[in-house]
Each structure stands twice: as structure tokens, then as C-alpha cells.
C-alpha positions as CSV (number, residue, x, y, z in Angstrom):
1,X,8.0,-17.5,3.8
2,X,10.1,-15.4,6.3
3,X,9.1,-12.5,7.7
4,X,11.9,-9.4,7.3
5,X,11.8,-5.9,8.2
6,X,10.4,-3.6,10.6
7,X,7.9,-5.5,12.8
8,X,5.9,-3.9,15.4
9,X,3.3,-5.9,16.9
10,X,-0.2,-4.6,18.2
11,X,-0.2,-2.5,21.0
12,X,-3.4,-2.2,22.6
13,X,-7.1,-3.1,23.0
14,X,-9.5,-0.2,21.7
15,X,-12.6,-0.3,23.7
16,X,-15.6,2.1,23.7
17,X,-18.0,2.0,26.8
18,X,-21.5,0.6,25.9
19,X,-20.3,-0.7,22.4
20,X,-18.7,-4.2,23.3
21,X,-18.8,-4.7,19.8
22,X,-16.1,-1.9,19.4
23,X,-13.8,-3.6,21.7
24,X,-11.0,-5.0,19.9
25,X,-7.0,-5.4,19.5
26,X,-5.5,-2.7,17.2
27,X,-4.0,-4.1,14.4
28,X,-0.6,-2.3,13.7
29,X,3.2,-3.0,12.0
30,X,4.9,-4.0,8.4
31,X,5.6,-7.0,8.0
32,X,7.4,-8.2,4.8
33,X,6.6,-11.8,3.9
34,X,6.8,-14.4,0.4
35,X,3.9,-15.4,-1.6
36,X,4.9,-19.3,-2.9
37,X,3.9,-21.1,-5.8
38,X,1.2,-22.4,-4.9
39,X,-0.7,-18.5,-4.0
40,X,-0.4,-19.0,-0.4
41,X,1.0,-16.3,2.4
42,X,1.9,-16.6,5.8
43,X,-0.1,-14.1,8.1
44,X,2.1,-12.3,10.2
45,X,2.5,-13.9,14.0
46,X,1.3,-10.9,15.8
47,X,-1.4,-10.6,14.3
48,X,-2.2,-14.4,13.7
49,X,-4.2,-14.6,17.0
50,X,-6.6,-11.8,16.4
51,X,-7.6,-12.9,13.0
52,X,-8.9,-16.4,13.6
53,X,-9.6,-19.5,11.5
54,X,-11.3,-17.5,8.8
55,X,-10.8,-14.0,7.3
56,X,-12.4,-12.1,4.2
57,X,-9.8,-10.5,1.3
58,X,-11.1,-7.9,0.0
59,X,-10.1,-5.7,-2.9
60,X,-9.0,-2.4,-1.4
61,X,-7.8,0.8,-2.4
62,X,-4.8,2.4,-3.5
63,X,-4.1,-1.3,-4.8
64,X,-4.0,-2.7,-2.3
65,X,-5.8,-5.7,-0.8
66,X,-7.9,-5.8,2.6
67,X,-7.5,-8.6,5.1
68,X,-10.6,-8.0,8.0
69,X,-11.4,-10.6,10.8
70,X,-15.2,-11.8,10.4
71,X,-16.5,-10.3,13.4
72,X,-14.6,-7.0,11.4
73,X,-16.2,-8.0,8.2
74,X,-19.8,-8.1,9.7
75,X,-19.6,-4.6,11.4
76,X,-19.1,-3.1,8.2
77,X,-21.3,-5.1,6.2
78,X,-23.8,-4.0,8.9
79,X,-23.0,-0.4,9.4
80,X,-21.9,0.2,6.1
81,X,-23.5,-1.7,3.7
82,X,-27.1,-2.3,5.3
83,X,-28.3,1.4,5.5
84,X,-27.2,2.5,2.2
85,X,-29.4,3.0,-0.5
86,X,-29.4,0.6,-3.3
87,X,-30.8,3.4,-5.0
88,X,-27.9,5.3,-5.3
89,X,-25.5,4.6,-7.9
90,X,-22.0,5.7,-5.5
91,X,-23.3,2.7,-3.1
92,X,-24.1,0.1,-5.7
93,X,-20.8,0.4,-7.3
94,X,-18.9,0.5,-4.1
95,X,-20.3,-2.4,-2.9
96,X,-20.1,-4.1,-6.0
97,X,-16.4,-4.0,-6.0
98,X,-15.8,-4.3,-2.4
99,X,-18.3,-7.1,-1.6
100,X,-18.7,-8.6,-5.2
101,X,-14.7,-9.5,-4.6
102,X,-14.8,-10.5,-1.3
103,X,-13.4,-14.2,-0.4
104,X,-14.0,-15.7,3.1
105,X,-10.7,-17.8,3.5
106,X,-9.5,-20.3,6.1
107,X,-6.0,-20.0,8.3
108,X,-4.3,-23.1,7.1
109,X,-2.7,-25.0,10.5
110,X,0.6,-23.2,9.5
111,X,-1.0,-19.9,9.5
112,X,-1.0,-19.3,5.8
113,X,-3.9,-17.8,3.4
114,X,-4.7,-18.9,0.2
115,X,-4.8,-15.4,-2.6
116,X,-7.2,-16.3,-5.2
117,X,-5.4,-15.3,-8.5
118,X,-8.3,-12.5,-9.1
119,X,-7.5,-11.0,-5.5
120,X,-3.5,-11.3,-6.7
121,X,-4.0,-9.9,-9.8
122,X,-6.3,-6.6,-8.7
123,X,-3.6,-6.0,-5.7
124,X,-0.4,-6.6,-8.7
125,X,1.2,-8.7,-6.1
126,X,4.3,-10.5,-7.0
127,X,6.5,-12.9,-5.0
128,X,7.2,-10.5,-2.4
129,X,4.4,-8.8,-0.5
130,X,4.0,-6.2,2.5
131,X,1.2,-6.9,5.2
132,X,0.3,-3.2,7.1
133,X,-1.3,-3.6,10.4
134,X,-4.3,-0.3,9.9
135,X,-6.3,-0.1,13.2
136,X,-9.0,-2.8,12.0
137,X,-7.7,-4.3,9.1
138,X,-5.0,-5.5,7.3
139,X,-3.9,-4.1,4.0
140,X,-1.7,-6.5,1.8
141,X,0.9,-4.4,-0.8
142,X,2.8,-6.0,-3.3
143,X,6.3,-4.7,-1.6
144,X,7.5,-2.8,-4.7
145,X,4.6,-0.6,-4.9
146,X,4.1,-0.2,-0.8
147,X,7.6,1.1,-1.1
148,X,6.7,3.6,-3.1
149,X,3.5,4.0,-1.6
150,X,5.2,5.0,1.2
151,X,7.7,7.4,0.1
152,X,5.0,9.8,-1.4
153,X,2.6,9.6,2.1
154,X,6.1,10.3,3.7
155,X,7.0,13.4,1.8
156,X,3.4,14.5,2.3
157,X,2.8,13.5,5.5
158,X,3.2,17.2,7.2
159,X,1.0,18.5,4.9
160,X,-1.5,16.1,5.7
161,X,-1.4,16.3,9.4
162,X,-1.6,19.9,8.3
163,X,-4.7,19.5,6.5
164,X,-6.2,17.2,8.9
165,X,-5.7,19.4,11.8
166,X,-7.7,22.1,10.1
167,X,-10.9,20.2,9.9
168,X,-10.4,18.4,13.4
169,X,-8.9,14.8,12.6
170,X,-5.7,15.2,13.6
């Protein structure tokens, strides 16, 4: 499980005044690693100590898996997830797929995760996977499709800083 490629590690803490709970290490950088036999990855270095003993995988989007630390995990459980209406059929689906998928898994002592074969399977990973450091979580990419993942946001990405600027995000 060797790591190749770009690698940037993270760069900074993010802190808000009054909001401990919003201070954290930003979690940025590719990193290219192996997925063995036996379902298991080896978490980046840089990004090993942040993480913990335990992290939730999530299904994510753009098919792509989601890799959050628990104290992560229970912000947006309890920001997102508490004050939305059950009622409403957007928030019972959403959290049906992200929570409803959701696996808590331990940091084996050589840094490694297990990938359930539903989590694999949604995310269309193969042997050779992509982690992407995103602010507060980690997204996992089978390597094929993060390359051309990445090609597209690349030919797009002036347009989208474009876009972005015009409504005050960028």
C-alpha cells in the first residue's frame, strides 16, 4: 500500500472565535494509495493524526466515498441532521442514504481501514484508489474515475470561480 503522487499535507488550523467546536486542522492533498485483498486501505500519514482511532465512511457524492473524524461526524449529525424535518421527503431520503450507509470503523495499528464491500461497491472502487484532503473530510475516489473527475472540474474550473464570484463564494 504505497502512497504515489502529488502529496500535500494539511496546512493550517481553522479556528472561529467562540465556536471551539469549529477549531480544527484542515484536511487537504491527493494521495494515491492500494486497496489489498483483504478490503483494507492505508489512510494517508498526514492526515493519520487528525483522524483518530475511529472514523465514519460514508457514501458520498459524485461517487465518491466520505471519510469524517467522529468529532466531524457528530457536528453534522447535529447541525445537519437534528433540525431537519422528518417530514419532509428531500431530508428523509438524504439521510437515508448518507446515514443509513454510514460505518463507524477502527484505524488498525498500521493505520489501515477496513471498506465494507457495500461502501466499495457504491464508491466503484478498484485496486487503486485516490484519498482528497476537502477542508473537513476526506473523500475516497476510485483513481480511474477521480482522474477523470478531475479533468472536467479542471476545464470548468474558470467558469465556476466565475459563477461563484457572482453570488459571493468565491
Amino acid at each position: 500500500m504505497v502512497s504515489s503522487g502529488r502529496e500535500w499535507g494539511k496546512t493550517t488550523t481553522e479556528c472561529f472565535p467562540n465556536k471551539e467546536h469549529l477549531c480544527r486542522d484542515m484536511l487537504i492533498g491527493e494521495y494515491k494509495h492500494t486497496i489489498d485483498d483483504k478490503n483494507r486501505i492505508s489512510l494517508p500519514v498526514k492526515f493519520r493524526k487528525e483522524l483518530g482511532k475511529n472514523v465514519v465512511v460514508t457514501p458520498g457524492l459524485d461517487t465518491c466515498l466520505f471519510i469524517f473524524t467522529m468529532k466531524e461526524w457528530q457536528h453534522i449529525i447535529h447541525n445537519n441532521f437534528n433540525e431537519g424535518s422528518f417530514m419532509k421527503s428531500d431530508t428523509r431520503g438524504f439521510s437515508r442514504y448518507l446515514l443509513g450507509g454510514a460505518n463507524e470503523v477502527a484505524v488498525d495499528s498500521n493505520g489501515r481501514i477496513l471498506l465494507t464491500d457495500v461502501l466499495k461497491k457504491r464508491a466503484h472502487l478498484s485496486q487503486k484508489a485516490v484519498f482528497v484532503g476537502v477542508n473537513t473530510r476526506i473523500e475516497l475516489w476510485d483513481e480511474a474515475l477521480w482522474e477523470r473527475y478531475k479533468e472536467n472540474i479542471e476545464r470548468e474550473a474558470d467558469t465556476l470561480a466565475e459563477r461563484l464570484g457572482s453570488i459571493g463564494l468565491v
